[in-house]
Structure formats: C-alpha cells, structure tokens
MDAnalysis code that builds the backbone (N, CA, C; Angstrom):
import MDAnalysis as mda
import numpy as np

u = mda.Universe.empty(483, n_residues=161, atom_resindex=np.repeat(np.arange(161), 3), trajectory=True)
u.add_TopologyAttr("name", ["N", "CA", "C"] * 161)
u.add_TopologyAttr("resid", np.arange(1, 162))
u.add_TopologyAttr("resname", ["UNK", "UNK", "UNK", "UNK", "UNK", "UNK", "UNK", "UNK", "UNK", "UNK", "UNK", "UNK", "UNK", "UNK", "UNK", "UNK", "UNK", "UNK", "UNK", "UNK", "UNK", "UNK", "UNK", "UNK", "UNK", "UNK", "UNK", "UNK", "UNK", "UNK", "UNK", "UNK", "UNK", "UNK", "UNK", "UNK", "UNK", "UNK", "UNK", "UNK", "UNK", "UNK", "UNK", "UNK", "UNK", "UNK", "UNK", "UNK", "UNK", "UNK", "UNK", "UNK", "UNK", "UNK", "UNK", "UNK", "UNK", "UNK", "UNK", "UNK", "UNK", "UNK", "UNK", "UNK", "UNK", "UNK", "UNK", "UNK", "UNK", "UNK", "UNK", "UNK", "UNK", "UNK", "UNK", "UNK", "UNK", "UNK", "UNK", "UNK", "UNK", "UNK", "UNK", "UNK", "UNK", "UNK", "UNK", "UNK", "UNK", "UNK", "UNK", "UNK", "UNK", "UNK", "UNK", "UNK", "UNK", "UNK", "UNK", "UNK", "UNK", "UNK", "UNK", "UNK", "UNK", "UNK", "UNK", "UNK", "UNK", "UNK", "UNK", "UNK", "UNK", "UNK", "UNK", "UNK", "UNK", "UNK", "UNK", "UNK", "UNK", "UNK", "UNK", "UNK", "UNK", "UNK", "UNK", "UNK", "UNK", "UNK", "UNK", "UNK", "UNK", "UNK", "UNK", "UNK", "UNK", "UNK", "UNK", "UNK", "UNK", "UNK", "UNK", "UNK", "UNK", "UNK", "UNK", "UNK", "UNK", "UNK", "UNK", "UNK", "UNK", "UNK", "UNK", "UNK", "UNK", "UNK", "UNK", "UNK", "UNK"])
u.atoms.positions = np.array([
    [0.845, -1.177, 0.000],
    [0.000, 0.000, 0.000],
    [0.890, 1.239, 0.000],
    [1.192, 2.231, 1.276],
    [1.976, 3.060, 1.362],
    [3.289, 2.486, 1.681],
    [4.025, 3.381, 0.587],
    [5.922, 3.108, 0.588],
    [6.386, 4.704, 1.010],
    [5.737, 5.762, 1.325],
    [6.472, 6.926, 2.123],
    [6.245, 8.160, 1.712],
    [6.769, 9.039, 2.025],
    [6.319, 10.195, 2.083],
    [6.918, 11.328, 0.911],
    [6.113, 11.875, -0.256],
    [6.326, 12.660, -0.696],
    [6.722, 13.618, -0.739],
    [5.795, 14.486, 0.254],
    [5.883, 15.942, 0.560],
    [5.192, 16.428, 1.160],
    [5.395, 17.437, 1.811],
    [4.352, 18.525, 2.455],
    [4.199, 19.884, 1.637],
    [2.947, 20.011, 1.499],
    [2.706, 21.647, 0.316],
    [2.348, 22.658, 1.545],
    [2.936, 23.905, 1.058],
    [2.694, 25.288, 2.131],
    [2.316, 25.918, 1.176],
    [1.055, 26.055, 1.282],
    [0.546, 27.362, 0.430],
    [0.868, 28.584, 0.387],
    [1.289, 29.329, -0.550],
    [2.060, 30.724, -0.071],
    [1.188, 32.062, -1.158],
    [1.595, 33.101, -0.716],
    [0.689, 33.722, -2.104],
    [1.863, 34.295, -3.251],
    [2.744, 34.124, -3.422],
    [4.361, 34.460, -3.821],
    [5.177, 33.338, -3.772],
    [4.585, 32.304, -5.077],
    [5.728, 30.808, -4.735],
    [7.270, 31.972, -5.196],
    [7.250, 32.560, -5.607],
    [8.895, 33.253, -6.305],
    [9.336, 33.851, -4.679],
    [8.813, 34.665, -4.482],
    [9.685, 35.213, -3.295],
    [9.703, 34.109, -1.983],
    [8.568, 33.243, -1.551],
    [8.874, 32.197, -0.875],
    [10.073, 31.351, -1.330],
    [10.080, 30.653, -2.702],
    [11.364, 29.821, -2.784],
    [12.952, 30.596, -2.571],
    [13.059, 31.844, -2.718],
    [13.927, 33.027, -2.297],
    [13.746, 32.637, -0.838],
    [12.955, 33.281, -0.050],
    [12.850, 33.068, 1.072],
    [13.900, 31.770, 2.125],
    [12.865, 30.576, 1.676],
    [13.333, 29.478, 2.052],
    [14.473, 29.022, 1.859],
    [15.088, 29.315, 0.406],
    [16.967, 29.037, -0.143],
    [17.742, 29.913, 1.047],
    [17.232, 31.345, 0.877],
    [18.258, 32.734, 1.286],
    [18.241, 32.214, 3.107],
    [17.374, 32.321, 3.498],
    [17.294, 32.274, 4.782],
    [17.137, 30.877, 5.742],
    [16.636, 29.984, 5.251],
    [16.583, 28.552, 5.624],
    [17.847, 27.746, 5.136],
    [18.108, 28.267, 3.922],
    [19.164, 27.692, 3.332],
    [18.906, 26.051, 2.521],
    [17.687, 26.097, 2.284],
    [17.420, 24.954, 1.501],
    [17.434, 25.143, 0.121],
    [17.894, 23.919, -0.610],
    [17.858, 23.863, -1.951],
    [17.303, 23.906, -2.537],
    [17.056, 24.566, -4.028],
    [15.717, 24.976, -4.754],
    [16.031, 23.607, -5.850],
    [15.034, 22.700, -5.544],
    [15.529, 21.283, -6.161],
    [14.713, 21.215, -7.980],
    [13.615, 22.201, -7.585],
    [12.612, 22.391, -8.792],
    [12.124, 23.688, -8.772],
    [12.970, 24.240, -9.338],
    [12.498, 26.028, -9.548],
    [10.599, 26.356, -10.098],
    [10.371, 27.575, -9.574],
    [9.029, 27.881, -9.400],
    [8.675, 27.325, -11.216],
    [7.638, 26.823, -11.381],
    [6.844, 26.610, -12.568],
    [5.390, 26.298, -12.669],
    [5.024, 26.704, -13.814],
    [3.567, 27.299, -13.630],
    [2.691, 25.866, -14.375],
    [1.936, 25.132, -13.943],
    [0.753, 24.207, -14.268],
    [-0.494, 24.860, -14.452],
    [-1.163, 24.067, -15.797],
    [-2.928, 24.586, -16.347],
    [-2.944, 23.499, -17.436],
    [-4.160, 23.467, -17.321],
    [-4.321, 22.505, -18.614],
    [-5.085, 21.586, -18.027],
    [-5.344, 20.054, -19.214],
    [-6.374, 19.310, -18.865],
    [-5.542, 18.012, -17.647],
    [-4.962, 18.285, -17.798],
    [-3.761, 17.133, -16.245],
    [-4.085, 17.795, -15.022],
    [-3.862, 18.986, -15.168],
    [-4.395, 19.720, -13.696],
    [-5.446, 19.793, -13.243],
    [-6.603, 20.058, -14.351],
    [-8.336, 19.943, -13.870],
    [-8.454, 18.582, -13.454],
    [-7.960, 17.546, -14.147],
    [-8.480, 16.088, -13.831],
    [-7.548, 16.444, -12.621],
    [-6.639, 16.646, -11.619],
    [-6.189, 16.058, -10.979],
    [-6.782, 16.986, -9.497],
    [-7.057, 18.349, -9.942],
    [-7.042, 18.627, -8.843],
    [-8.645, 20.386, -9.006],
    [-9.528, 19.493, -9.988],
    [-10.669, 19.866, -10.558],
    [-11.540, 19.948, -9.445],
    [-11.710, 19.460, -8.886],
    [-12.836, 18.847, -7.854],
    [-12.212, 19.777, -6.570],
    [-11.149, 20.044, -6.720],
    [-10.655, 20.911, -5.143],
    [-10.515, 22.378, -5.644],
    [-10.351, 23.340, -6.465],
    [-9.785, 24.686, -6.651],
    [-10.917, 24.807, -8.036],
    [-11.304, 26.025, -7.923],
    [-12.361, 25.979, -9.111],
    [-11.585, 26.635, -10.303],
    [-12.304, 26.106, -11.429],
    [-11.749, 26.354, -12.405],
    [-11.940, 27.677, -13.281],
    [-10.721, 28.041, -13.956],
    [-9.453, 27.150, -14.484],
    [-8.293, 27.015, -13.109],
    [-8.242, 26.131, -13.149],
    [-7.043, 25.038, -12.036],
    [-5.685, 25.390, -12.654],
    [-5.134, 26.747, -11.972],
    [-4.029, 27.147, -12.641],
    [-2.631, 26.727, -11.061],
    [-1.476, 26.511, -11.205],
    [-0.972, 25.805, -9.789],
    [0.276, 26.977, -10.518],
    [0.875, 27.300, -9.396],
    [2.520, 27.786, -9.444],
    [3.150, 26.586, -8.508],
    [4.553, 26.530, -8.421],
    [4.919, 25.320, -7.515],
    [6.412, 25.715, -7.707],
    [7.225, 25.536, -6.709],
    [8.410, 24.884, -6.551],
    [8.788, 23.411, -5.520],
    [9.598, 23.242, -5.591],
    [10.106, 22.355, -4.495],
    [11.392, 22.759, -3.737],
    [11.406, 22.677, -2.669],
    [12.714, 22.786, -1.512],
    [12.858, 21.974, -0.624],
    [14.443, 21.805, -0.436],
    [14.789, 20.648, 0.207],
    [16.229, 20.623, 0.605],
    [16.481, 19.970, 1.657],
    [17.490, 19.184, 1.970],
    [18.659, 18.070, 0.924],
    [17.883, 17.278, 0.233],
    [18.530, 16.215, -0.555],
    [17.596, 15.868, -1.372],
    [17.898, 15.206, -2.611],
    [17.561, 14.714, -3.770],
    [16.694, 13.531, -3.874],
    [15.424, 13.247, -2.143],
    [14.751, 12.957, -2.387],
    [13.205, 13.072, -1.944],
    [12.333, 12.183, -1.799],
    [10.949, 12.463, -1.687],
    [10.948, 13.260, -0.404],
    [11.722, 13.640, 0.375],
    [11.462, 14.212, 1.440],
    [11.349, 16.031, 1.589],
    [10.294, 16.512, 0.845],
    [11.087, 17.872, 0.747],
    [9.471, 18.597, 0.991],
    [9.669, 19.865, 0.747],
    [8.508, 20.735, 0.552],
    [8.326, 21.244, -0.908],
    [7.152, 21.667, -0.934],
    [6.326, 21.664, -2.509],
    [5.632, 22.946, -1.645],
    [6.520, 23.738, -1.926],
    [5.875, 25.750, -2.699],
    [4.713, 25.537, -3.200],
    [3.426, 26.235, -2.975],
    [2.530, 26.137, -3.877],
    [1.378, 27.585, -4.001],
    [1.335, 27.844, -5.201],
    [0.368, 29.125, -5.138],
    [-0.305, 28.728, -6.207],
    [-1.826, 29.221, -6.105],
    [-3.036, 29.104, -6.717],
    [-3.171, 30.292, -7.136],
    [-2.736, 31.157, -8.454],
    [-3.013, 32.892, -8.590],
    [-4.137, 33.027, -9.176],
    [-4.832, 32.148, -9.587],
    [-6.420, 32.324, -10.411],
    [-7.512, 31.920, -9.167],
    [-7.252, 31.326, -8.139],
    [-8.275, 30.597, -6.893],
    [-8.338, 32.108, -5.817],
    [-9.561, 32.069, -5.902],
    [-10.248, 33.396, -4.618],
    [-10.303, 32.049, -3.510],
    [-9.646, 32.926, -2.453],
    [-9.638, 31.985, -0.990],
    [-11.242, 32.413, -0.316],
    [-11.713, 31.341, -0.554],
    [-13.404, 31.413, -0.293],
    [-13.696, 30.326, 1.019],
    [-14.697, 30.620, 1.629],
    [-15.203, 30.049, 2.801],
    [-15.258, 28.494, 2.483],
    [-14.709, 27.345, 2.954],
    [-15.423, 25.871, 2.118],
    [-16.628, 25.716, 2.036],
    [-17.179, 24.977, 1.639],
    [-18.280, 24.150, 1.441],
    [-18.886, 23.399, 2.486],
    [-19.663, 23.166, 2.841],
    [-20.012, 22.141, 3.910],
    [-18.835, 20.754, 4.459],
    [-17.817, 20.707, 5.081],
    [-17.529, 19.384, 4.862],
    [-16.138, 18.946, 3.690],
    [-15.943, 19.931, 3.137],
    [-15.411, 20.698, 2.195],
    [-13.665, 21.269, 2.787],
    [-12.537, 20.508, 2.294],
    [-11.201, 21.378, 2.350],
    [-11.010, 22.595, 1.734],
    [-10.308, 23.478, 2.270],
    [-9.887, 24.713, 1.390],
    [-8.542, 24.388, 0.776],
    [-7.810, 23.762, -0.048],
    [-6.331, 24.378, -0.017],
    [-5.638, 25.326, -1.171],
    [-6.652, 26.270, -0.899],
    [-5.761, 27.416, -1.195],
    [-5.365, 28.752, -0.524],
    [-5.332, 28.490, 0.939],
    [-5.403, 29.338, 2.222],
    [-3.950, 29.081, 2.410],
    [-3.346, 30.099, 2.591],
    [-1.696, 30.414, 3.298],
    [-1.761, 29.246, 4.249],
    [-0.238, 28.353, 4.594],
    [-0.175, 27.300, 5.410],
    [-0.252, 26.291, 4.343],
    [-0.097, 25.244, 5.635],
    [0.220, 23.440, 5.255],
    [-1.010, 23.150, 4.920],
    [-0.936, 22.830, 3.213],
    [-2.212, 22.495, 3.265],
    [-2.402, 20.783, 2.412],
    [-1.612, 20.387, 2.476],
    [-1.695, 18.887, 2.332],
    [-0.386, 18.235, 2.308],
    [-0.608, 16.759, 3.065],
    [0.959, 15.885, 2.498],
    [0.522, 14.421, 1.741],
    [1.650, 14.672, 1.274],
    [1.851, 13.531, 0.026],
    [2.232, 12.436, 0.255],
    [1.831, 11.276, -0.140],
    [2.176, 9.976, 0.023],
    [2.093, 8.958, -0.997],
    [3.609, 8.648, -1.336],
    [4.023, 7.394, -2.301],
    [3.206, 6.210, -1.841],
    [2.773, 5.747, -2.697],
    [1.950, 4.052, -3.015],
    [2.602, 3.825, -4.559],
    [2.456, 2.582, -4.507],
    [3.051, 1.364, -5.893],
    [1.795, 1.438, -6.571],
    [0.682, 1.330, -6.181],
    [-0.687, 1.569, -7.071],
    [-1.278, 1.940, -6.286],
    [-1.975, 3.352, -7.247],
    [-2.710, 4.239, -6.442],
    [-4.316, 3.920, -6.586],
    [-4.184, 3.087, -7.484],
    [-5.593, 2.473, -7.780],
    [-6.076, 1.298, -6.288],
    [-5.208, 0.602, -6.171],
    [-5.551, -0.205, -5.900],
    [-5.381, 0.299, -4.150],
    [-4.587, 1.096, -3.614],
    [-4.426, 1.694, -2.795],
    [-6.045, 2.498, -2.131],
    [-6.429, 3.059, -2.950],
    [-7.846, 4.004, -3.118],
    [-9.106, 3.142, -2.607],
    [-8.694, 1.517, -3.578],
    [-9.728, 0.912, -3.488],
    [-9.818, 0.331, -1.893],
    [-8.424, -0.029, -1.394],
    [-8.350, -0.794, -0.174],
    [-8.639, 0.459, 1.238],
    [-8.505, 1.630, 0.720],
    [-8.941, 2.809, 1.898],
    [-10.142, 2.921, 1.906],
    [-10.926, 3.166, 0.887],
    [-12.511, 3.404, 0.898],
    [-13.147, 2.298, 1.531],
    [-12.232, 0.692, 0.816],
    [-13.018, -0.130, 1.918],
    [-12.884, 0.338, 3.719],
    [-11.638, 0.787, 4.076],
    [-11.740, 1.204, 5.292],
    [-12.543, 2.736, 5.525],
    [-13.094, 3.383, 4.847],
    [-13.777, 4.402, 5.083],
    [-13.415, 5.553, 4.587],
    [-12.220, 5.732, 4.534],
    [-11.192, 6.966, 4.072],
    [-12.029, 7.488, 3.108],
    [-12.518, 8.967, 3.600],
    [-13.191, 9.630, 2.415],
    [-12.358, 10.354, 1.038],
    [-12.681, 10.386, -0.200],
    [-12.218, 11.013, -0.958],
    [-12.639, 12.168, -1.645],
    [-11.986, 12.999, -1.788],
    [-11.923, 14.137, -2.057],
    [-12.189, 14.214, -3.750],
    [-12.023, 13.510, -4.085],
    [-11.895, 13.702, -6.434],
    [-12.995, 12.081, -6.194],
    [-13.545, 12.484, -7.772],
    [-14.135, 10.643, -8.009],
    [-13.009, 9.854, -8.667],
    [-11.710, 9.853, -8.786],
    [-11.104, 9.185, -8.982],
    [-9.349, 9.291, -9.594],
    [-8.806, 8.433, -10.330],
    [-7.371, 9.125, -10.364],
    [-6.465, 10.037, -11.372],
    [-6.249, 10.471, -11.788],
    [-5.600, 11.707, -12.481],
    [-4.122, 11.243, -12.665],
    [-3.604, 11.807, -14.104],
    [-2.125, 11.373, -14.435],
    [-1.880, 12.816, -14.828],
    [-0.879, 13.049, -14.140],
    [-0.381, 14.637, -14.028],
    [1.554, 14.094, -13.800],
    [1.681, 15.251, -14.254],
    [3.035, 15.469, -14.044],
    [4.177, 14.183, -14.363],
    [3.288, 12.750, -14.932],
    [4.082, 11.467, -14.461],
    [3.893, 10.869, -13.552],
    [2.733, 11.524, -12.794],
    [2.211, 10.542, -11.341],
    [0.822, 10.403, -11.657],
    [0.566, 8.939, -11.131],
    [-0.749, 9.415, -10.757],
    [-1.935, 9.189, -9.434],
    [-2.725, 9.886, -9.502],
    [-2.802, 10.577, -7.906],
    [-4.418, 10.819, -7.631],
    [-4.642, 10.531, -6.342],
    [-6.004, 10.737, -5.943],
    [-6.068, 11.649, -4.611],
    [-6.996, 12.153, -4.277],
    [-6.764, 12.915, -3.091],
    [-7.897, 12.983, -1.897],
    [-7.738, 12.184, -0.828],
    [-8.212, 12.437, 0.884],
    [-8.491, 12.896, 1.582],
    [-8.584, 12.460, 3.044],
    [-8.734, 13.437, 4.119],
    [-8.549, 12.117, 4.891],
    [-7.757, 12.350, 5.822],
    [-7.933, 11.852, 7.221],
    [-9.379, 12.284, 7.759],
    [-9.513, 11.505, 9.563],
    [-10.884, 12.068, 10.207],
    [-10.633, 12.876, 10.840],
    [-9.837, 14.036, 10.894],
    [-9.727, 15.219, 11.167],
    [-9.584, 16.320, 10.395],
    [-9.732, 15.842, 8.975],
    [-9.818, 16.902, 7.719],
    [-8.725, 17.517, 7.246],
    [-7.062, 16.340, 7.492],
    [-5.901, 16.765, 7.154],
    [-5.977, 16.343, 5.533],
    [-5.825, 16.957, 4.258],
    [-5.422, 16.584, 2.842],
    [-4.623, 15.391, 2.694],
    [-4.646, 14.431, 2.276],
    [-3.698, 13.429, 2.128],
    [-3.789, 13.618, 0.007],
    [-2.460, 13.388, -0.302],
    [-2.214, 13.529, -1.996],
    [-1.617, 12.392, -2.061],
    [-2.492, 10.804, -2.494],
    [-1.754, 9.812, -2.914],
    [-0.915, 9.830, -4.427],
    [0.385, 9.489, -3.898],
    [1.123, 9.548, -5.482],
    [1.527, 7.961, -5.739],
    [1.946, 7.555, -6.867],
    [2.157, 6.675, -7.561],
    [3.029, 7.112, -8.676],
    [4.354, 6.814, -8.582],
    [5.159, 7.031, -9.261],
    [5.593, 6.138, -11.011],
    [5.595, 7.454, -11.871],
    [5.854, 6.539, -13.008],
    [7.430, 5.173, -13.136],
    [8.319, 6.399, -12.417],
    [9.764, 5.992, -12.325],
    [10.166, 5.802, -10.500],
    [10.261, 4.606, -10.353],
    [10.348, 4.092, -9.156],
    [11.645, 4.722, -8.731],
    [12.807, 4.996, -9.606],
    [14.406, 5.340, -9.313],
    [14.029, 6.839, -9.241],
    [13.046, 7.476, -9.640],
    [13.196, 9.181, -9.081],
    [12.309, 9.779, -7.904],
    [12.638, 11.088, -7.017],
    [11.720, 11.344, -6.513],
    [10.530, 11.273, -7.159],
    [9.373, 11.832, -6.635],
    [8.333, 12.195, -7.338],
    [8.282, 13.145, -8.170],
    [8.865, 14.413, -7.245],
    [8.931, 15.299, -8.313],
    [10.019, 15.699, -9.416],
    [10.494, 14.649, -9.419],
    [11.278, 14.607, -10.554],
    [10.996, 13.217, -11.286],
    [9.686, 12.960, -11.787],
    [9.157, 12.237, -12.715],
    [8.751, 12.288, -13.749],
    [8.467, 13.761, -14.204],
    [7.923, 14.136, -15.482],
    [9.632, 14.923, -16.488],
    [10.702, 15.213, -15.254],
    [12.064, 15.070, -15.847],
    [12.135, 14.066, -17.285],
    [12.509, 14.946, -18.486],
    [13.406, 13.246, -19.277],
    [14.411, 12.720, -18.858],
])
C-alpha cells in the first residue's frame, strides 16, 4: 500500500519570493524552480478541489535529492473562499496537504474506501508522471496519494526526461 512520504505543500501567495525566502534564509535547496501548471492534467487532478481554471505555481525545496522535501505552492487564479459544507480549502496560506508514495494508487484508493477513508476527487488523475487521488484523514488533514511513473526518481522529478 503506502511506501512513504512525498511531501508537504505550504501554500504561499508568492511561490517566487517564498522559494527566495526558504533558499536565502533557511538555506534549503531549490531542487525544482518555481513553474507554472494549467491545462487538462491539472483539472483532472485537482478539478474537484480549486475551481476552475485550475491554474498551480509550484516549486520544491529541500534538503537532498529525495521524496522528502517541501512543494511551494500558489493558486493565482483561486479566490480563498469560505469551504463548502464538509469541504477542504487548499488554497489558504499554510500546510495544506501531504503527500504519500503508493506502488498503485488504484488499488491503494480501493483498499482505503473499503476502510472508510473519504475522498476528495471521483477518482485518479495522471499529471506530471504521477498518478494521484486525493483524501482526508478524520480530522480533515489533505492526504495527496502519489504513484510514481519511475520508481528510481523522486516524485517530483518524474515528469524530468
């Protein structure tokens, strides 16, 4: 089922001056410089959470060259609106979801729902070279299941040639 941990995303409203931030003053490595996602990979993946058009900014920072890092993230087209009934926000400043490697995310999905685990999308999305469904714990923490195309790279360095 789960093989480990992806990432943690901090929503910021300035992924450029945050990844500055975090290099200059934290001193972490900018492992995947800020870049901008839209299109039909992003609605399927993350359609159902940020209304559309599902536009993402992102970097990554880190320590070392693997799944263990943080994922920069700004939404510049998403108005930070009240949720929904029952409903995550993540496009509010802060931690707003972590990521977790599985070998199949299909089959992963199927064996949580049997345990109850609610989901967030009706199902899985191939973005970036991963592909991915998205959660909640029972306290309404984001969980982002990934499934990696290339078992030898981080995650986010899967859509790399």
């Amino acid at each position: 089922m789960l093989t480990g941990f992806a990432h943690a995303a901090v929503c910021v409203p300035d992924v450029e001056e945050a990844t500055r931030w975090y290099r200059d003053v934290l001193g972490l490595s900018v492992l995947s410089p800020p870049y901008e996602m839209s299109g039909d990979a992003i609605e399927e993946d993350m359609g159902e959470l940020v209304a559309s058009p599902v536009v993402v900014k992102a970097a990554i920072v880190g320590l070392g060259q693997d799944d263990h890092v943080l994922e920069l993230i700004e939404y510049p087209r998403a108005e930070v609106a009240e949720p929904a009934a029952g409903r995550p926000v993540i496009t509010r400043p802060g931690i707003t979801h972590v990521g977790l490697v599985c070998d199949d995310v299909i089959a992963t999905r199927r064996e949580l729902e049997g345990r109850g685990v609610t989901f967030l999308v009706g199902g899985v999305a191939e973005v970036a070279g991963l592909r991915t469904t998205w959660c909640t714990d029972p306290w309404g923490t984001v969980l982002i299941l990934v499934e990696k195309e290339h078992g030898d790279r981080p995650y986010w360095r899967q859509y790399a040639g």
